[in-house]
Residue frames as qw, qx, qy, qz and C-alpha x, y, z in Angstrom:
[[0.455, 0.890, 0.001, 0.033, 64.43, -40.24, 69.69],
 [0.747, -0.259, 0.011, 0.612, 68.21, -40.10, 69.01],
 [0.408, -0.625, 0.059, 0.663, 70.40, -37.72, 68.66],
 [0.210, -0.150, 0.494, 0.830, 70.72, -37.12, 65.42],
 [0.026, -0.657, -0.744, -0.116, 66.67, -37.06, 65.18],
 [0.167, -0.867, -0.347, 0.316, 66.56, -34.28, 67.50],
 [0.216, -0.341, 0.275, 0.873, 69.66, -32.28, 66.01],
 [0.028, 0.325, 0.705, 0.629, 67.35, -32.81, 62.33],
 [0.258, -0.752, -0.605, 0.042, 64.39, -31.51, 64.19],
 [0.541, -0.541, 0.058, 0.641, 66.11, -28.84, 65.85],
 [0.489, -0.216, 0.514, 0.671, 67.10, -27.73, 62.46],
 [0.027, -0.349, -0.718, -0.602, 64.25, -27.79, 60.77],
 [0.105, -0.787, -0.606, 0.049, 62.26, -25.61, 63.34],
 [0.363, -0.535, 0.029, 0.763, 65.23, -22.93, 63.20],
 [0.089, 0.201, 0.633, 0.742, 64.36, -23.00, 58.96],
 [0.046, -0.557, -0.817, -0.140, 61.14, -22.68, 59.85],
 [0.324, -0.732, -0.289, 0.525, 61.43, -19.79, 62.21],
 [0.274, -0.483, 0.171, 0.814, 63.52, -18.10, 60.16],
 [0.184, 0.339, 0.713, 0.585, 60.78, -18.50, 56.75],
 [0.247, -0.781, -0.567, -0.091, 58.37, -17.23, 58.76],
 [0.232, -0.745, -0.031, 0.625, 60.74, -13.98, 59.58],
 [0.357, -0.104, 0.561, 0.739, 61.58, -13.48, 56.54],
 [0.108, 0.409, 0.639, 0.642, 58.13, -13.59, 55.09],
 [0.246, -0.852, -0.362, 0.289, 56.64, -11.41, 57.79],
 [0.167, -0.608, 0.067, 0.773, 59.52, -8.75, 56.72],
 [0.213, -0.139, 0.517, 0.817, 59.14, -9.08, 53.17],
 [0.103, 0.634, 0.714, 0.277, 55.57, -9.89, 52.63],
 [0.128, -0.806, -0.496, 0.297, 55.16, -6.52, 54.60],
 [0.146, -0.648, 0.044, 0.746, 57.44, -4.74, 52.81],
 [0.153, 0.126, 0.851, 0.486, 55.92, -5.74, 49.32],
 [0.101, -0.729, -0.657, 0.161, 52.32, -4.67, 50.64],
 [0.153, -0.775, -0.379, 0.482, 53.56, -1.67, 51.19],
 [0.237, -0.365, 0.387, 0.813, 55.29, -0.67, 48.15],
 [0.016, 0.227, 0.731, 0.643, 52.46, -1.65, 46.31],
 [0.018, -0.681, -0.665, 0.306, 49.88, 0.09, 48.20],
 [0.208, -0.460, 0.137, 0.852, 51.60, 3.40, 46.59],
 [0.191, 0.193, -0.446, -0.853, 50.38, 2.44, 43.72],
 [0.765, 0.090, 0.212, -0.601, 46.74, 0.86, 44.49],
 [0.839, 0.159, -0.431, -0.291, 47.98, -2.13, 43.77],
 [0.345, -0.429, 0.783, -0.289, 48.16, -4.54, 46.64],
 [0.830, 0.206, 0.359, -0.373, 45.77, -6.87, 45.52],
 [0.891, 0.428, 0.004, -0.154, 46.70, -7.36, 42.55],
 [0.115, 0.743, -0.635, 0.178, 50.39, -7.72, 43.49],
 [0.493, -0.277, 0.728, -0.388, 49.77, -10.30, 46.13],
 [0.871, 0.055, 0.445, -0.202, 47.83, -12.19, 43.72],
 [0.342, 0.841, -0.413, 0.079, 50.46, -11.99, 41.33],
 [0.027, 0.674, -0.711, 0.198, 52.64, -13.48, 43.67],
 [0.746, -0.089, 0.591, -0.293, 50.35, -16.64, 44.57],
 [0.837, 0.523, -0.026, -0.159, 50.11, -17.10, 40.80],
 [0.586, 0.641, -0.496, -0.013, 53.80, -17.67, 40.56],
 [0.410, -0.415, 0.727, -0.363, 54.22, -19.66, 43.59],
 [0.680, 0.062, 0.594, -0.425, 51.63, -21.96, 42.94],
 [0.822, 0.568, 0.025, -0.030, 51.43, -22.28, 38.78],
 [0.193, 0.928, -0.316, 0.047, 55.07, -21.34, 38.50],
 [0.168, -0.526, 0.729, -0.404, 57.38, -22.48, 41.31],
 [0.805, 0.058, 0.490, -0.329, 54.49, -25.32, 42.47],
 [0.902, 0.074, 0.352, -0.239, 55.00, -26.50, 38.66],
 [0.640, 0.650, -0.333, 0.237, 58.66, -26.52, 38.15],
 [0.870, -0.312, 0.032, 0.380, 60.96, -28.14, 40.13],
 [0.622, 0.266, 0.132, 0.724, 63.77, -26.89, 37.92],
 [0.074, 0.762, 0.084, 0.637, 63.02, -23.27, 38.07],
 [0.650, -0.738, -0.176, -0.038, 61.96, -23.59, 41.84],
 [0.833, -0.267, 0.071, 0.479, 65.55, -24.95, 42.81],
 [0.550, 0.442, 0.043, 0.707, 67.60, -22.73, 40.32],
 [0.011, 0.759, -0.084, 0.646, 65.88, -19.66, 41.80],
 [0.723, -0.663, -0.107, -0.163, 66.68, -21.03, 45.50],
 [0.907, -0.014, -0.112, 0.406, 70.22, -22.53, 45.16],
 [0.422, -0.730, 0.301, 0.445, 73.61, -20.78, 46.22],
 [0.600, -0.133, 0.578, 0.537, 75.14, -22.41, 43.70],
 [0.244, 0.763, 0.418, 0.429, 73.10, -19.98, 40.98],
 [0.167, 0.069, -0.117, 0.977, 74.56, -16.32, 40.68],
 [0.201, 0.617, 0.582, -0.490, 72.56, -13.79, 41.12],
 [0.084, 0.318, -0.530, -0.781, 73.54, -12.46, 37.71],
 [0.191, 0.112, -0.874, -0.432, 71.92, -15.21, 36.41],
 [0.000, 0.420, 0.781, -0.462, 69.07, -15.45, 38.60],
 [0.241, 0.557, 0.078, -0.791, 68.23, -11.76, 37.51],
 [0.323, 0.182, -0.598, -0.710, 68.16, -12.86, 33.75],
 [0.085, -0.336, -0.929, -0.129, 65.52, -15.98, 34.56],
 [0.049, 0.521, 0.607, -0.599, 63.57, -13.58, 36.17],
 [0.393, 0.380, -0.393, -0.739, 63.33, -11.36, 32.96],
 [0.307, 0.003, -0.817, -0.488, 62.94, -14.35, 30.42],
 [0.161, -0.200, -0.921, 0.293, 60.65, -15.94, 32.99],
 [0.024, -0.667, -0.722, 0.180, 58.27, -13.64, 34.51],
 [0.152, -0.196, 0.098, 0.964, 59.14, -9.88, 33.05],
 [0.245, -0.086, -0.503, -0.824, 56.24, -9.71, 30.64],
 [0.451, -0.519, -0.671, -0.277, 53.43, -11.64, 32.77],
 [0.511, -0.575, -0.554, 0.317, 53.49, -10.15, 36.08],
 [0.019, 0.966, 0.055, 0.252, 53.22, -6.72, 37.39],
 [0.364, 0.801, -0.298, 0.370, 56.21, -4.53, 37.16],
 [0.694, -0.552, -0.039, -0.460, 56.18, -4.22, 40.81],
 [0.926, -0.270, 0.247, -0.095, 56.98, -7.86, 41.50],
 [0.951, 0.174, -0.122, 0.223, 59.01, -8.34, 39.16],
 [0.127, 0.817, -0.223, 0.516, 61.33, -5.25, 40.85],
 [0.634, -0.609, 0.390, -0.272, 60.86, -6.91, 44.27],
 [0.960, 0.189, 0.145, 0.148, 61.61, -10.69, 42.84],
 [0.568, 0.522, -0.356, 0.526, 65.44, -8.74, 41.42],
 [0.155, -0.698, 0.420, -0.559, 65.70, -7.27, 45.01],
 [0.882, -0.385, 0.213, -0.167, 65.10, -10.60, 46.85],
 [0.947, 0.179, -0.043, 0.262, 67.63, -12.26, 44.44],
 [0.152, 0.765, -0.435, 0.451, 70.61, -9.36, 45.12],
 [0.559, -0.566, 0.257, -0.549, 69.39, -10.49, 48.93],
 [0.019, 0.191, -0.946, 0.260, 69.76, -14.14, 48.78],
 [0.433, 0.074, 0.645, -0.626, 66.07, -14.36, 49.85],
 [0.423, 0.209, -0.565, -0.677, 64.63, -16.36, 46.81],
 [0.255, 0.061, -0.961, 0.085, 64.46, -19.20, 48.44],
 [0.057, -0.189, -0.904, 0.379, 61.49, -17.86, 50.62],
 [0.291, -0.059, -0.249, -0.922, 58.76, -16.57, 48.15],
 [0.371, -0.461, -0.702, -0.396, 56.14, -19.05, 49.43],
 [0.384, -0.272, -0.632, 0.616, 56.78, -17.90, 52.90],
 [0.074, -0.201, -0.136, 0.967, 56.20, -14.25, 51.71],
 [0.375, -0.302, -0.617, -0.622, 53.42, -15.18, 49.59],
 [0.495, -0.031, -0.776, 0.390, 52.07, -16.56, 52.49],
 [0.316, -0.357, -0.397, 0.785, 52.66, -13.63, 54.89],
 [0.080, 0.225, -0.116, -0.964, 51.41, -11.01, 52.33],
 [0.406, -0.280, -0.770, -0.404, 48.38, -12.93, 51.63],
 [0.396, -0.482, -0.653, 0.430, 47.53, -13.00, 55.33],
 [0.099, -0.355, -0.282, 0.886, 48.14, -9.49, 55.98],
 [0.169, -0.140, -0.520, -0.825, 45.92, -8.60, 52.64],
 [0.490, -0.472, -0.692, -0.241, 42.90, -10.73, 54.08],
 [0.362, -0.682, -0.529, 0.352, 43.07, -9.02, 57.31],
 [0.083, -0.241, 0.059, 0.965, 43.24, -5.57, 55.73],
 [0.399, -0.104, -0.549, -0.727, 40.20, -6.51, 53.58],
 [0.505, -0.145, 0.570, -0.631, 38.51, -8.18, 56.74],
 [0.756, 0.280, -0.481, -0.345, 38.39, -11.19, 54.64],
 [0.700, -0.292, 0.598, -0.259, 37.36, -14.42, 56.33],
 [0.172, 0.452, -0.853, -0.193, 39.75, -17.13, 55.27],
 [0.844, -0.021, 0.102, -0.527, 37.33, -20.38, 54.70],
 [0.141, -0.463, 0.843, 0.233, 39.40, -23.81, 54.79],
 [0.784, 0.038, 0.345, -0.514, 37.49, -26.08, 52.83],
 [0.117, -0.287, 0.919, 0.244, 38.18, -29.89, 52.03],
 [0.874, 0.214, 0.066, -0.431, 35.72, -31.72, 49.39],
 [0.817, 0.067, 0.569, -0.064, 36.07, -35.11, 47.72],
 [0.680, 0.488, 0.401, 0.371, 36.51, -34.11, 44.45],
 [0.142, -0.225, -0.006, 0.964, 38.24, -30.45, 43.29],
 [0.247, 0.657, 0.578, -0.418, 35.83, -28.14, 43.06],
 [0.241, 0.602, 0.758, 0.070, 34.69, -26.49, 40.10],
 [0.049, 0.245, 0.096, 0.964, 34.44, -22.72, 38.58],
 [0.562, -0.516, -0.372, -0.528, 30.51, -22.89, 39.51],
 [0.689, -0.558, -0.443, 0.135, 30.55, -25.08, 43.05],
 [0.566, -0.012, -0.225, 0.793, 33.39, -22.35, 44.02],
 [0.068, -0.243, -0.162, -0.954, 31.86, -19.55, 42.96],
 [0.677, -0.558, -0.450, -0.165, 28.03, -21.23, 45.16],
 [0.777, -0.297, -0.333, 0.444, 30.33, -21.91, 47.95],
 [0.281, -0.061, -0.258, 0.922, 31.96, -18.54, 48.35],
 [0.240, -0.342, -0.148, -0.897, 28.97, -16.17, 47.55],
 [0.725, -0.431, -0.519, -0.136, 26.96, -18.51, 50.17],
 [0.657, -0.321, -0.331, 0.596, 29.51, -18.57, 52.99],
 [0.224, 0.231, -0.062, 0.945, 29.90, -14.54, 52.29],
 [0.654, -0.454, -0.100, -0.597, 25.77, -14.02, 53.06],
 [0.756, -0.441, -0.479, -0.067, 26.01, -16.25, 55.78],
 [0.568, -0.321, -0.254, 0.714, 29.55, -14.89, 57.94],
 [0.224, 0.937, 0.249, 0.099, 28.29, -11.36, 56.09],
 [0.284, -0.664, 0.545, 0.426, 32.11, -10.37, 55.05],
 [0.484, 0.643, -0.554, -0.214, 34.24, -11.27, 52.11],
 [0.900, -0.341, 0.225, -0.150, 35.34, -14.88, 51.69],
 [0.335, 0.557, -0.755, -0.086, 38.76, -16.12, 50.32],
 [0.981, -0.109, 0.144, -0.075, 38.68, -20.49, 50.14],
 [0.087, -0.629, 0.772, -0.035, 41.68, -22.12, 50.81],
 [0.823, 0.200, -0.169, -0.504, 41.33, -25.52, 49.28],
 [0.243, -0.497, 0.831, -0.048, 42.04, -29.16, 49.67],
 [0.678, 0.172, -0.521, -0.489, 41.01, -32.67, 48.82],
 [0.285, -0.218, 0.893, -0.273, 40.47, -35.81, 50.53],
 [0.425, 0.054, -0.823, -0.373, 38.86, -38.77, 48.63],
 [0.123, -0.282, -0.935, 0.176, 37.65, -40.40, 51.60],
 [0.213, 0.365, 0.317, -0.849, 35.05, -37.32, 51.65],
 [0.104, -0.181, -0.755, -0.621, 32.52, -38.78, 49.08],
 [0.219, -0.745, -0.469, -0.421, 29.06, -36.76, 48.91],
 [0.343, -0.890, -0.254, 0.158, 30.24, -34.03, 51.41],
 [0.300, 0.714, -0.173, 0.609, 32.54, -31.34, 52.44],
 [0.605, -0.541, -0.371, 0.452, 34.65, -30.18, 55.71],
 [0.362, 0.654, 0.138, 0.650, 34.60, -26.16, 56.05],
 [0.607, -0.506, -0.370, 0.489, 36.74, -24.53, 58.55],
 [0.387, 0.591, -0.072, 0.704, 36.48, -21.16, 59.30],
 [0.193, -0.537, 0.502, -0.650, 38.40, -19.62, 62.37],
 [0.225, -0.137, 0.825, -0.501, 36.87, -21.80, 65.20],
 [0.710, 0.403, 0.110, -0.567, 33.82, -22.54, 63.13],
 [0.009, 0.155, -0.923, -0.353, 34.06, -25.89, 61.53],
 [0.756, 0.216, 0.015, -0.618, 31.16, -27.07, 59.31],
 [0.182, -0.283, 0.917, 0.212, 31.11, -30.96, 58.57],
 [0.757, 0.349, -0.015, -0.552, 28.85, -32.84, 55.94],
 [0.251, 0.335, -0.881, -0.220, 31.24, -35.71, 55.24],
 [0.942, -0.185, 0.128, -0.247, 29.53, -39.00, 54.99],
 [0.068, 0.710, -0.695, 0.093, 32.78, -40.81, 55.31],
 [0.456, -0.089, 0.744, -0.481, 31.43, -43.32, 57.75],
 [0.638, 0.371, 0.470, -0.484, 28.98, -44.02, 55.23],
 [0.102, 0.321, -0.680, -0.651, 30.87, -44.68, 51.85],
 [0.138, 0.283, 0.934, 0.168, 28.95, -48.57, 51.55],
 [0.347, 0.678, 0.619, -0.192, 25.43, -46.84, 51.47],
 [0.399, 0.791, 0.145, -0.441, 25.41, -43.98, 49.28],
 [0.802, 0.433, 0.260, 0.318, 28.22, -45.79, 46.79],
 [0.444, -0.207, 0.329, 0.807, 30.69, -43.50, 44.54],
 [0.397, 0.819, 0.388, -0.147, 28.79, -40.59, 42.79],
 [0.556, 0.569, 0.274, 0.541, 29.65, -39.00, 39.60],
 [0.217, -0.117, -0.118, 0.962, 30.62, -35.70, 39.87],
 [0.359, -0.350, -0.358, -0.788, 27.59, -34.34, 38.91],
 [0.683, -0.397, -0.537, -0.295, 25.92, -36.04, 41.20],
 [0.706, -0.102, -0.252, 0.654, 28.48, -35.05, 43.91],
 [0.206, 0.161, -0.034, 0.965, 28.29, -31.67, 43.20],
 [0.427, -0.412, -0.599, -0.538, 24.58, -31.94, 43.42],
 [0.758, -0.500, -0.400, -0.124, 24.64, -33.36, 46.85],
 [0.368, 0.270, -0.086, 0.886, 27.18, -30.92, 47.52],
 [0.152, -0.362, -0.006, -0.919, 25.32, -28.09, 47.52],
 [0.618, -0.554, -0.270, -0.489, 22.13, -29.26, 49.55],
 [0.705, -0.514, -0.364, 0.326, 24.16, -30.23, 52.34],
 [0.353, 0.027, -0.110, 0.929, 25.81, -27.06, 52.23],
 [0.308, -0.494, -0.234, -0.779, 22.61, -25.24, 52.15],
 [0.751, -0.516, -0.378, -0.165, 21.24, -27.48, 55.07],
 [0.518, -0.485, -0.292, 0.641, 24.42, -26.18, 57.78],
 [0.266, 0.142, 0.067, 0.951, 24.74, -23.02, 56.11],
 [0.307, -0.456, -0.272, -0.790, 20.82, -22.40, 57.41],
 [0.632, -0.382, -0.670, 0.074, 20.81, -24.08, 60.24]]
């Protein structure tokens, strides 16, 4: 490794460190302003929704609301025109106080953090699960209400994809990892339709989820 590897490294675990303080102070102090007014939940999800749809599908916005080189004058107005009318009051109060702060740059961090801290107030078991194909309103809605009767707790899914997972599924939760991928096995069972995917989905989920 040279030198200028490790400095970049180096550099990039100090960012890291310091997202992951950041969203540990804010996510908690977001939680808590909005517990005042029964509304953590729906604050927190609120705040995934503009990470992820928002931020996730706008470069341009992302960057503007991260950069130095954007006032914060001008920050505050995107935040009106932007998210004033869809999101709860709340957020959008915290969202002007991060931008006074400088700290715009690390709403996925706090999402994140205040997402965590929600699921382990609600003793909600975080389920990581990776299929072949995105799942579905229905196979989601199987999949969580299944995995809830089986760990008997709430379930939040944390989703992913991987192609090479045709006719199965890989679901990790805590130290508990379920696997059904036939990977190994694309040649025999071919490419299936969704439908036909989702199908053979579920019965291998039923067959670890009873086992």
């Amino acid at each position: 490794m040279s030198q200028s590897d490790g400095a970049s490294d180096g550099h990039s675990t100090v960012m890291d460190i310091e997202a992951e303080q950041v969203g540990k102070t804010y996510g908690e102090a977001i939680i808590a302003a909005a517990q005042k007014e029964n509304a953590a939940e729906a604050v927190v999800a609120d705040l995934n929704r503009l990470v992820d749809d928002y931020l996730g599908g706008s470069r341009e916005l992302s960057a503007a609301l991260g950069s130095p080189r954007v006032s914060v004058d001008e920050k505050l107005r995107i935040i009106d025109r932007v998210f004033g009318g869809d999101f709860h009051p709340l957020l959008v109060k915290f969202l002007k106080v991060m931008a006074g702060r400088e700290r715009l740059q690390y709403l996925s961090a706090v999402a994140s953090a205040a997402t965590e801290m929600i699921d382990s107030m609600m003793n909600r078991a975080v389920a990581m699960i990776t299929t072949a194909v995105p799942l579905d309103d229905h196979l989601r809605g199987e999949i969580q209400n299944r995995l809830s009767q089986t760990l008997h707790q709430e379930v939040r899914l944390k989703e992913s994809v991987d192609p090479d997972l045709i006719g199965g599924m890989v679901i990790r939760v805590g130290d508990r990892v379920y696997d059904s991928s036939v990977k190994n096995r694309l040649e025999r069972i071919g490419r299936k339709t969704k439908s036909g995917f989702a199908t053979q989905l579920m019965q291998r989920f039923d067959q670890f989820t009873n086992s």
